[in-house]
C-alpha positions as a LaTeX table, in Angstrom:
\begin{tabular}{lrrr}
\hline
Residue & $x$ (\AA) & $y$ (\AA) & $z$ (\AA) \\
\hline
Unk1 & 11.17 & 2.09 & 30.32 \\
Unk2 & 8.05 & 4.24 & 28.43 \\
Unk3 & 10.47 & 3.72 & 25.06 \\
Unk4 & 10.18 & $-0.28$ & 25.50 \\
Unk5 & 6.58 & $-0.37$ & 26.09 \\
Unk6 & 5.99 & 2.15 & 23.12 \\
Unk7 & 8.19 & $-0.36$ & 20.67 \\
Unk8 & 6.37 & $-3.56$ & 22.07 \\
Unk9 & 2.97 & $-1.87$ & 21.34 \\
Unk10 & 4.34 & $-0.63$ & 17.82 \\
Unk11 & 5.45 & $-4.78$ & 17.34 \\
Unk12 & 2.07 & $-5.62$ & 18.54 \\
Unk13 & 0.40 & $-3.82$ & 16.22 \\
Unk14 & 2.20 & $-4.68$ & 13.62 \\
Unk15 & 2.36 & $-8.56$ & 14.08 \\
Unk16 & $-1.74$ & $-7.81$ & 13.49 \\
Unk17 & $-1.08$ & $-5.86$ & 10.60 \\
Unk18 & 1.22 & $-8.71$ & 9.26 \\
Unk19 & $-1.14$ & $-11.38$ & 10.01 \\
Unk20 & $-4.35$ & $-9.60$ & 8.97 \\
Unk21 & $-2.25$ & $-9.67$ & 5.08 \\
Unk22 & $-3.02$ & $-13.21$ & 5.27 \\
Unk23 & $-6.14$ & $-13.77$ & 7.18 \\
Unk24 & $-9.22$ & $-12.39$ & 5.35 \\
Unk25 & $-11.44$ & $-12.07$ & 8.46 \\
Unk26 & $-8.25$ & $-9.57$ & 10.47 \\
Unk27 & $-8.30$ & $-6.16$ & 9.32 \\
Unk28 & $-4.45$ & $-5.64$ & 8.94 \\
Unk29 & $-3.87$ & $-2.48$ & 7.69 \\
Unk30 & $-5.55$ & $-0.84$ & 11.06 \\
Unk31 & $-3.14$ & $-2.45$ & 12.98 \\
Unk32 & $-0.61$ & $-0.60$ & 10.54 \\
Unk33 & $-2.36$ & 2.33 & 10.80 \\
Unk34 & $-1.93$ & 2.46 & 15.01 \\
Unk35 & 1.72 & 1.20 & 15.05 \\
Unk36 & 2.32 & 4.52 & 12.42 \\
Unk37 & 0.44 & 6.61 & 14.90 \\
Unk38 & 2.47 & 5.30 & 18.07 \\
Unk39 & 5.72 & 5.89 & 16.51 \\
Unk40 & 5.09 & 9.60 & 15.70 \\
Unk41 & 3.19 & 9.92 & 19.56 \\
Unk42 & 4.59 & 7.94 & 21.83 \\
Unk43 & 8.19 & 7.84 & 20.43 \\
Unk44 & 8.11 & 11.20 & 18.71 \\
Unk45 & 9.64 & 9.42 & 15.57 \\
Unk46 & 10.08 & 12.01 & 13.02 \\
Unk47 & 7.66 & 11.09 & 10.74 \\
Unk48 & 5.60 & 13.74 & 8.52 \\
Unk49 & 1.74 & 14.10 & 9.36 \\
Unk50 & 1.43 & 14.16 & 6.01 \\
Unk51 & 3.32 & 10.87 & 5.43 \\
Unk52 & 1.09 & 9.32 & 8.32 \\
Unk53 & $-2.08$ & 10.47 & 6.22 \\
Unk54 & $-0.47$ & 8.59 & 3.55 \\
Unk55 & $-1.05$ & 5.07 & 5.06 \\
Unk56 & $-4.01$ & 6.21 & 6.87 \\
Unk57 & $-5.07$ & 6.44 & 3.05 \\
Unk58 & $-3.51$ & 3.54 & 1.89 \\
Unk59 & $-5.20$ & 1.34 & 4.40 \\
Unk60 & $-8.94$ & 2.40 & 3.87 \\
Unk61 & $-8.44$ & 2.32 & 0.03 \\
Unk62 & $-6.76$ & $-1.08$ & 0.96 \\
Unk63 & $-10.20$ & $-2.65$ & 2.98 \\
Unk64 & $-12.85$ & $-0.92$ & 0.31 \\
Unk65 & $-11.13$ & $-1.96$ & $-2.20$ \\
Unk66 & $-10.61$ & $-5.38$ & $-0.35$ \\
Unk67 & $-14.54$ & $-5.35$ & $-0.10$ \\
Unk68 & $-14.97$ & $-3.98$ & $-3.61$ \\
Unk69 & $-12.86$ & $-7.12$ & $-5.19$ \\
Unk70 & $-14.12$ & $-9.94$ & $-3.66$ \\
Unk71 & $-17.83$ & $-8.59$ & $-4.39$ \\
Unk72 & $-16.79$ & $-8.47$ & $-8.16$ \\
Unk73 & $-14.97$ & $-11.87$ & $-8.13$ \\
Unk74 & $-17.79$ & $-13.41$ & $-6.88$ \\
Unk75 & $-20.11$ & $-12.04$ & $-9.59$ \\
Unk76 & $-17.37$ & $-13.27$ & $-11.77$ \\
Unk77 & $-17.83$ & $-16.56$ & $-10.39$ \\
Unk78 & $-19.28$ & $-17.27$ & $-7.35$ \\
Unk79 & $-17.69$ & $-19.36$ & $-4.11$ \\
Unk80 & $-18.90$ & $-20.33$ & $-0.76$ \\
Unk81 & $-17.78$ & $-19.83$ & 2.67 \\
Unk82 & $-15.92$ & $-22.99$ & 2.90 \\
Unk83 & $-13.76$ & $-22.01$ & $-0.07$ \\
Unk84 & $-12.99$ & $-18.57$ & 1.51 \\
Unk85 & $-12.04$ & $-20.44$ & 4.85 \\
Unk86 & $-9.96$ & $-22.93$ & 2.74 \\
Unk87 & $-8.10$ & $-19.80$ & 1.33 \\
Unk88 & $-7.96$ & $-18.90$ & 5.02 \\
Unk89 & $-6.51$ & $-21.98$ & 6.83 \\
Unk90 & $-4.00$ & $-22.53$ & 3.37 \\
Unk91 & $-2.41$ & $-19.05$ & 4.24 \\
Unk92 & $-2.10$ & $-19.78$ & 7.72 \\
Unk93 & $-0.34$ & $-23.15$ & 7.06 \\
Unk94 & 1.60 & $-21.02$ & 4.31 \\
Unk95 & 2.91 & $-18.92$ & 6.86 \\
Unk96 & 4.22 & $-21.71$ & 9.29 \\
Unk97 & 5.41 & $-23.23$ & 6.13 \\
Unk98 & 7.58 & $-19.78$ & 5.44 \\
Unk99 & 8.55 & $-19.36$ & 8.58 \\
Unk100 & 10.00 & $-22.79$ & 8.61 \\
Unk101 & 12.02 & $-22.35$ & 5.16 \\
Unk102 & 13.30 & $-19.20$ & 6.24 \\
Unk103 & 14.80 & $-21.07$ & 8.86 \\
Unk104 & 17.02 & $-23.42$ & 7.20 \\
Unk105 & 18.88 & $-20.65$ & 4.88 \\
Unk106 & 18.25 & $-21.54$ & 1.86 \\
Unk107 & 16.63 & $-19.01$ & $-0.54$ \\
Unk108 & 15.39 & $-21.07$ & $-3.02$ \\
Unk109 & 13.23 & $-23.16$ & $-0.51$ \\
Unk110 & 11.74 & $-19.62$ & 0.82 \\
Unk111 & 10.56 & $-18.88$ & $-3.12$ \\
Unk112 & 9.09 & $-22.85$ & $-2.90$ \\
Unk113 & 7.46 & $-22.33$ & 0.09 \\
Unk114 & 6.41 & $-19.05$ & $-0.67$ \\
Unk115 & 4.35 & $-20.23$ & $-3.65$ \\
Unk116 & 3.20 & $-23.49$ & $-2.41$ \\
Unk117 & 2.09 & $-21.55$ & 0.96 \\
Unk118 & 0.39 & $-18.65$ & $-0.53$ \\
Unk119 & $-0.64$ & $-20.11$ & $-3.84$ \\
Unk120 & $-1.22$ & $-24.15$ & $-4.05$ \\
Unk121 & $-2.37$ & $-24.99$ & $-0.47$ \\
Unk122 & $-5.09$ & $-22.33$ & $-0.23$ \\
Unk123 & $-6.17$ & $-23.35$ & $-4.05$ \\
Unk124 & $-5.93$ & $-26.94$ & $-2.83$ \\
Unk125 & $-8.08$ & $-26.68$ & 0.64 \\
Unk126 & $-10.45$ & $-24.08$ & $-0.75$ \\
Unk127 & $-11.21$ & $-26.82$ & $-3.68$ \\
Unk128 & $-11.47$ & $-29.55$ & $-1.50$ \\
Unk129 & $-13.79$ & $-27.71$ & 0.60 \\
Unk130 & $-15.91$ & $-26.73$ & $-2.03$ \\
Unk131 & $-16.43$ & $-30.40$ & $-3.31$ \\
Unk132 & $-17.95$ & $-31.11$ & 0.07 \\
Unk133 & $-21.08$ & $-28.94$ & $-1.62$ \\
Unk134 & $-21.23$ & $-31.78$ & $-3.88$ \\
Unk135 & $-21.53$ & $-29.73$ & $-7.01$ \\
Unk136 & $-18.74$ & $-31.50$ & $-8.85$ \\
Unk137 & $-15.66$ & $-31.36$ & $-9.77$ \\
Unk138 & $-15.46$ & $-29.06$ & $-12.46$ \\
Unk139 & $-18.07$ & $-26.29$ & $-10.60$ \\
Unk140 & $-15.24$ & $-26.84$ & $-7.55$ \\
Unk141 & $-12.90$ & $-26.26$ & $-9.35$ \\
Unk142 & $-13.87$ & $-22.91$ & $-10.79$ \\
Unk143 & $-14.71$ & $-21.77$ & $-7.56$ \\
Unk144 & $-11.92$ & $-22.50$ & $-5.92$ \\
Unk145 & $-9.67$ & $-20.21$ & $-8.32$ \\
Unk146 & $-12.19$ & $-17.64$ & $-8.00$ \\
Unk147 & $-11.71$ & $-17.87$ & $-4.02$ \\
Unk148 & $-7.81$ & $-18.12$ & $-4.79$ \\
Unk149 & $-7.92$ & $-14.85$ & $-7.09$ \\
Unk150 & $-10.18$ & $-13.08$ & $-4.42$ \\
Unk151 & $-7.42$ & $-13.92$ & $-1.67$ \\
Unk152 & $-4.21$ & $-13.09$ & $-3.88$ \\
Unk153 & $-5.84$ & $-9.76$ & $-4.57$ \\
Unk154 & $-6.79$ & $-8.84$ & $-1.08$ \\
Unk155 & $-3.36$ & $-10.37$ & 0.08 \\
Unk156 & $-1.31$ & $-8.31$ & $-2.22$ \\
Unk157 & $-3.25$ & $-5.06$ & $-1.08$ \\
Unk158 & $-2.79$ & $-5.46$ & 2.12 \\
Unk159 & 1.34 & $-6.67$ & 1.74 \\
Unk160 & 1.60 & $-3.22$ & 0.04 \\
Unk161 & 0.11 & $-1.20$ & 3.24 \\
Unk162 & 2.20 & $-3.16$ & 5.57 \\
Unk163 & 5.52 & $-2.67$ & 3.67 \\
Unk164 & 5.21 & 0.92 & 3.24 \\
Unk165 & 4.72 & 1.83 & 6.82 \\
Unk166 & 7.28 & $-1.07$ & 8.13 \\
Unk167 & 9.54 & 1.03 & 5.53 \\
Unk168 & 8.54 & 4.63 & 7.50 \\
Unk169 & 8.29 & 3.56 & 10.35 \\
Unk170 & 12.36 & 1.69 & 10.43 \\
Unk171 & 13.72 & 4.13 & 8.04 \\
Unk172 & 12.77 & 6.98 & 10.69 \\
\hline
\end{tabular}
């Protein structure tokens, strides 16, 4: 009975982790982070302290560098909060849109979705948002792709955290 409870913690945790890839405001990989450390505790998985260190590392480099990124984007080019929450909302409807491609089978309309989830409808919102500050088109537009590039790059960070302890954590 202790072994299911340990495994719907670990899927807990790692549902966070998953959904903090995608939602700026979530801090994913500390969701990763616990599900690792309930594995090797609570279901004595064998996996190495060393190897647990590993994504501990991985997940604060992950969130400074997270930090770090979108600081320097926005010197690059700066965006508002509406275009970060239009990055936000995009990846959420990106993810229902995903999940329902994945459904009907067919690959190629998983790679569509993929890139119109993760890539077009957060561009799309976060642009549409930031012409509500009535600075034009063009300044909108800018912005936008900075918010977009700020998001990918967190995103991506975050994806790699999550895959390499989903990877240790099932492979043990």
């Amino acid at each position: 009975m202790m072994e299911i409870l340990w495994w719907v913690l670990i899927a807990l945790c790692l549902v966070y982790g998953f959904l903090g890839c995608f939602i700026n405001k979530v801090p994913g990989p500390i969701g990763v982070v616990i599900a690792t450390l309930i594995a090797i505790l609570g279901l004595d998985m064998p996996i190495e302290w060393s190897t647990f260190a590993i994504i501990t590392a991985m997940a604060i480099v992950s969130i400074v560098a997270s930090k770090w990124l979108v600081k320097l984007v926005k010197k690059l080019q700066e965006y508002s909060k509406k275009a970060t929450w239009g990055t936000t909302i995009g990846s959420i409807i990106g993810l229902l849109l995903l999940f329902a491609a994945s459904q009907g089978g067919s690959d190629v309309m998983t790679v569509v979705m993929f890139i119109v989830g993760f890539v077009f409808i957060p561009f799309v919102l976060a642009f549409l948002l930031e012409l509500t500050n009535k600075n034009g088109a063009k300044m909108a537009l800018k912005s936008a792709a900075s918010a977009t590039c700020a998001y990918l790059a967190d995103t991506f960070l975050k994806l790699v955290v999550f895959v390499y302890a989903l990877n240790v954590i099932f492979r043990s």
